[in-house]
C-alpha positions as CSV (number, residue, x, y, z in Angstrom):
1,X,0.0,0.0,0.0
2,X,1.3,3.4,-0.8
3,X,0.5,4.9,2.7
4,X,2.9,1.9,4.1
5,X,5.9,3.7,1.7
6,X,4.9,7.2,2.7
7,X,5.5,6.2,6.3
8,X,8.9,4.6,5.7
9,X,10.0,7.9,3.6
10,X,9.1,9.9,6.6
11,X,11.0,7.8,9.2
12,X,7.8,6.5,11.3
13,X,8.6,2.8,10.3
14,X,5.8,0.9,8.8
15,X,8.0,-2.3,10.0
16,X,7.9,-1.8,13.3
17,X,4.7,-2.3,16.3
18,X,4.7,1.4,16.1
19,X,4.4,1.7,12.4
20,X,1.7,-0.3,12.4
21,X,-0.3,1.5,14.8
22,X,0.0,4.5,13.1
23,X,-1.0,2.7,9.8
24,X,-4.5,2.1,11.7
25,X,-4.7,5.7,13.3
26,X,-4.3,6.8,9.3
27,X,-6.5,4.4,8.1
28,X,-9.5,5.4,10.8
29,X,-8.7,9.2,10.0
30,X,-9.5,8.3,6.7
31,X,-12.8,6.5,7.2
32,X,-14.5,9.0,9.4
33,X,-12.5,11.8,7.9
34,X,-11.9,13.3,11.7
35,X,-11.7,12.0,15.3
36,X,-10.1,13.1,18.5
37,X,-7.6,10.9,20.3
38,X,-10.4,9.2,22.6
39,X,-13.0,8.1,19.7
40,X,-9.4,6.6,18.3
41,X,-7.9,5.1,21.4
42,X,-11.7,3.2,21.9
43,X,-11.9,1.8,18.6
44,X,-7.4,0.4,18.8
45,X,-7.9,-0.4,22.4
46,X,-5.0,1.8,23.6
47,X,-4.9,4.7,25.9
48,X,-5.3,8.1,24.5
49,X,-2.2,9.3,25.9
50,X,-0.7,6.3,23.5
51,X,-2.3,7.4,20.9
52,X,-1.4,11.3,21.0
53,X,2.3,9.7,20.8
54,X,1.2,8.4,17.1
55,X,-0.7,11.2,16.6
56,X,2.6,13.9,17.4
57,X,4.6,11.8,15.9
58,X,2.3,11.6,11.9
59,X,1.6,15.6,12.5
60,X,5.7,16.0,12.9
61,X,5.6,14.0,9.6
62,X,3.0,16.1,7.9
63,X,0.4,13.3,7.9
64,X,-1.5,14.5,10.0
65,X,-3.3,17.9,11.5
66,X,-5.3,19.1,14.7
67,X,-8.5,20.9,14.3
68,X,-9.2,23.1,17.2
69,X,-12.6,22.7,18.7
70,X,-14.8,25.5,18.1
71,X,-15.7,28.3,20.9
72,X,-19.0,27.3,20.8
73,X,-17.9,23.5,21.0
74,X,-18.7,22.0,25.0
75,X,-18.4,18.9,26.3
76,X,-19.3,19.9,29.9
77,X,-16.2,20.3,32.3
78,X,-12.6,20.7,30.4
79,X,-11.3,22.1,27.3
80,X,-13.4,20.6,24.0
81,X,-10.5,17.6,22.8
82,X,-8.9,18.4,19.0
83,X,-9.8,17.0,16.1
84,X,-7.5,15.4,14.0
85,X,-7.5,14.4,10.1
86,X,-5.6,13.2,7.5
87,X,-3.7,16.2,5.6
88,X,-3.6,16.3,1.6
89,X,-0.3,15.0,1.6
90,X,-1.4,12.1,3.7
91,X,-4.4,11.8,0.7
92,X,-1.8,11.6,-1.6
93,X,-0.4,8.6,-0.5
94,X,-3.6,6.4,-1.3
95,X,-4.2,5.5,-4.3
96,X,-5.0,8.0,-7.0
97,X,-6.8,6.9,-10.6
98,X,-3.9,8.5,-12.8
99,X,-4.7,12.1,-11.8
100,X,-2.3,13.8,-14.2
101,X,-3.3,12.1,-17.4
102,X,-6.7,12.4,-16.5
103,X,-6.9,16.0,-15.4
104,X,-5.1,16.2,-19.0
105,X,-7.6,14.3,-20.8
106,X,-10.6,16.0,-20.1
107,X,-8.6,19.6,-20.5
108,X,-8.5,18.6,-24.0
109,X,-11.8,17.6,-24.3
110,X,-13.1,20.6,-23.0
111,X,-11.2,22.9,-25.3
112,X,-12.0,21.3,-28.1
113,X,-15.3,20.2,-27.6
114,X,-16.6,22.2,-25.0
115,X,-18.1,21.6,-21.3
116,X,-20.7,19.5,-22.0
117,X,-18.7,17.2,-23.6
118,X,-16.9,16.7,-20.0
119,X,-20.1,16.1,-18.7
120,X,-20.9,13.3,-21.3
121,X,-17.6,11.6,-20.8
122,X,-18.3,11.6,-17.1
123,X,-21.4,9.7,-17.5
124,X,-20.1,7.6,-19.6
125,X,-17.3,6.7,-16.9
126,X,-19.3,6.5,-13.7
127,X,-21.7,4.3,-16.3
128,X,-19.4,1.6,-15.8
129,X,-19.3,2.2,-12.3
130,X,-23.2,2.1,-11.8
131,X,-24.1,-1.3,-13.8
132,X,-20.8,-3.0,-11.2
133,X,-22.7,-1.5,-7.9
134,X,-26.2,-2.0,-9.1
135,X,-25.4,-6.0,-9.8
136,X,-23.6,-6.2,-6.2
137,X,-26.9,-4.5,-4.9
138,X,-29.3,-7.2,-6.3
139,X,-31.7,-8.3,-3.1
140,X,-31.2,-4.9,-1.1
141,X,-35.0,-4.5,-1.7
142,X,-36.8,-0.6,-2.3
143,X,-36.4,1.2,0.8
144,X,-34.0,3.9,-0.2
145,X,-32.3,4.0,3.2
146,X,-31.4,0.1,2.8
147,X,-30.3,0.2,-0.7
148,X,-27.8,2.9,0.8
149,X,-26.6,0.7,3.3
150,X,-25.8,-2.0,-0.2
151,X,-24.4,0.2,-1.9
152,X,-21.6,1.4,0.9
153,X,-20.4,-1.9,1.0
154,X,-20.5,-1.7,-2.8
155,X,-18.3,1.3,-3.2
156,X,-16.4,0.2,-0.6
157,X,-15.0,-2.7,-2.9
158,X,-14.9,-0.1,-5.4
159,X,-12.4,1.8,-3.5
160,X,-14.1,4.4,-1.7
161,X,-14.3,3.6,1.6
162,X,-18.1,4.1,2.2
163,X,-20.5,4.1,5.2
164,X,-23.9,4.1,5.6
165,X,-26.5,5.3,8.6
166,X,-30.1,6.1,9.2
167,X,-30.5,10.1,10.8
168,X,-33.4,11.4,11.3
169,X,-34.3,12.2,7.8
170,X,-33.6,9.5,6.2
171,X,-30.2,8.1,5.5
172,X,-26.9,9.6,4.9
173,X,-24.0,7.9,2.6
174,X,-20.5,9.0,3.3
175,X,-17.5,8.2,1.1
176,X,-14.4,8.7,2.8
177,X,-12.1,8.2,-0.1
178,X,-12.4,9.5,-3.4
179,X,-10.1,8.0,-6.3
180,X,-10.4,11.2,-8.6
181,X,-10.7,13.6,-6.0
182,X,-7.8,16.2,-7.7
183,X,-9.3,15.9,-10.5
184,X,-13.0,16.2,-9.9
185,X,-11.7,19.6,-7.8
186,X,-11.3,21.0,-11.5
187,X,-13.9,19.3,-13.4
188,X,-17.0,18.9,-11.2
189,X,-18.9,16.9,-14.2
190,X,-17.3,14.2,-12.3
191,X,-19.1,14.6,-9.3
192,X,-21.9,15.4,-10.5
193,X,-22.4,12.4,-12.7
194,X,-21.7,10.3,-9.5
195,X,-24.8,11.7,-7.8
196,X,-27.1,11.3,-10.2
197,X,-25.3,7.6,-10.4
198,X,-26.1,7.1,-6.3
199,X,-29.6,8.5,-6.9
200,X,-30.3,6.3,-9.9
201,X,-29.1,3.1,-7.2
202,X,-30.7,3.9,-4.5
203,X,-33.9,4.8,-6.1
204,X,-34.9,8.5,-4.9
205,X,-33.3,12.0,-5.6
206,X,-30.4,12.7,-3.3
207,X,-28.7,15.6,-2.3
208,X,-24.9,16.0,-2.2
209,X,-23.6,17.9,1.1
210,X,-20.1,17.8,1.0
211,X,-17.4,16.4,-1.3
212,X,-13.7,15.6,-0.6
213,X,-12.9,17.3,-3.9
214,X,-14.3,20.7,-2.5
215,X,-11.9,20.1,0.2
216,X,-14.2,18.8,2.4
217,X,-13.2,15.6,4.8
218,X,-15.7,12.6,3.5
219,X,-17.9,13.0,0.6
220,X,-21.4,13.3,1.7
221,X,-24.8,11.9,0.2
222,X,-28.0,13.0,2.0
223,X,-31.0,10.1,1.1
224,X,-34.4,11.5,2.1
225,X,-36.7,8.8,3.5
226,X,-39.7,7.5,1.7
227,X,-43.0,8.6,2.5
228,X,-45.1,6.8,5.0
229,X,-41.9,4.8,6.7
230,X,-39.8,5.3,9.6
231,X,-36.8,6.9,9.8
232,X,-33.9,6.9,12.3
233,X,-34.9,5.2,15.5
234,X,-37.9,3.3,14.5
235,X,-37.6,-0.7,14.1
236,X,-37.1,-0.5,10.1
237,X,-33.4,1.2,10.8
238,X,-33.0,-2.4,12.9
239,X,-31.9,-3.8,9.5
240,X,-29.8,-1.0,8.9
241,X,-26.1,-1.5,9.5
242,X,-23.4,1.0,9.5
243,X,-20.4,0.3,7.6
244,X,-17.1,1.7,8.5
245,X,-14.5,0.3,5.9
């Protein structure tokens, strides 16, 4: 894995105990796109203080950054804890579809045949994408929310890292990795064409709320629930499961 070299070239060695750990703290940082030291320490099983160590010692190597809480952030007694994430060089590291060539591609496609022509080659691509999802979705029944749930595990075989969970308005589909991220920061046919793709799968018009390529943590899909069933905390979200990798 490229994230395994980045951490050798920086001197943290992926070889050793400690390398390892810090491959984990990366990986989590990347599927939840932020989380203090505690919400890491609970899910490793090691003390917080253990875990700043990692923490200090990927920030020193420009992996990682702290977020400082918000002045309107309270967690009763005690200073709000920081929030840490991944940095874009830390993005870097994991895998990228060919960004350069790509970005390249569709520069020449534009000038010579104009915007729309982006757009058409974008649906095109994420065509490919949809058929492989929708056939690894067969059996996740109607209910939007669900087929959410189907399809995280789908994109996450497709490289994205995806989650699903129920909230209160339905469902929300978070992808915490995003192949052509530098690129879709220039051409945003490419996201675009993925939503309608998520809302064609899931079977309900969506509504994108963040994306990775806007420089936003985790790419963020807002399902709406269906009319006349329950939504989070009622016994049809009992099915629902949330996916983390």
């Amino acid at each position: 894995m490229e994230f395994d070299l980045a951490i050798e070239r920086t001197g943290s060695g992926c070889a050793t105990p400690d390398g390892r750990t810090r491959q984990r703290v990366a990986q989590l940082l990347l599927e939840r796109g932020h989380a203090t030291a505690a919400e890491l320490a609970a899910v490793l099983g090691l003390t917080a203080h253990g875990v700043r160590k990692h923490l200090d010692a990927l920030t020193v190597d420009g992996l990682v950054e702290a977020r400082e809480p918000s002045a309107t952030a309270g967690r009763g007694r005690g200073r709000p804890a920081k929030a840490y994430r991944l940095t874009d060089a830390a993005r870097d590291t994991f895998p990228h579809t060919y960004d350069n060539l790509a970005a390249d591609a569709l520069r020449w496609i534009s000038r010579t045949s104009g915007p729309a022509a982006v757009g058409a080659f974008a649906a095109e691509q994420v065509a490919r994408l949809e058929e492989r999802c929708r056939t690894a979705m067969d059996g996740a029944g109607e209910d939007p929310v669900a087929r959410a749930t189907a399809l995280a595990d789908a994109l996450s075989h497709e490289g994205y890292a995806a989650s699903a969970s129920a909230i209160a308005t339905g469902g929300q589909l978070c992808q915490h990795h995003c192949p052509v991220a530098h690129v879709a920061a220039e051409f945003p046919q490419l996201c675009e064409a993925e939503t309608e793709v998520i809302g064609r799968l899931v079977g309900t018009h969506v509504q994108r709320l963040a994306t990775i390529a806007n420089g936003d943590g985790v790419c963020t899909t807002h399902i709406p629930a269906q009319a006349g069933r329950p939504t989070a905390g009622k016994s049809s979200v009992d099915n629902l499961r949330t996916r983390e990798s």
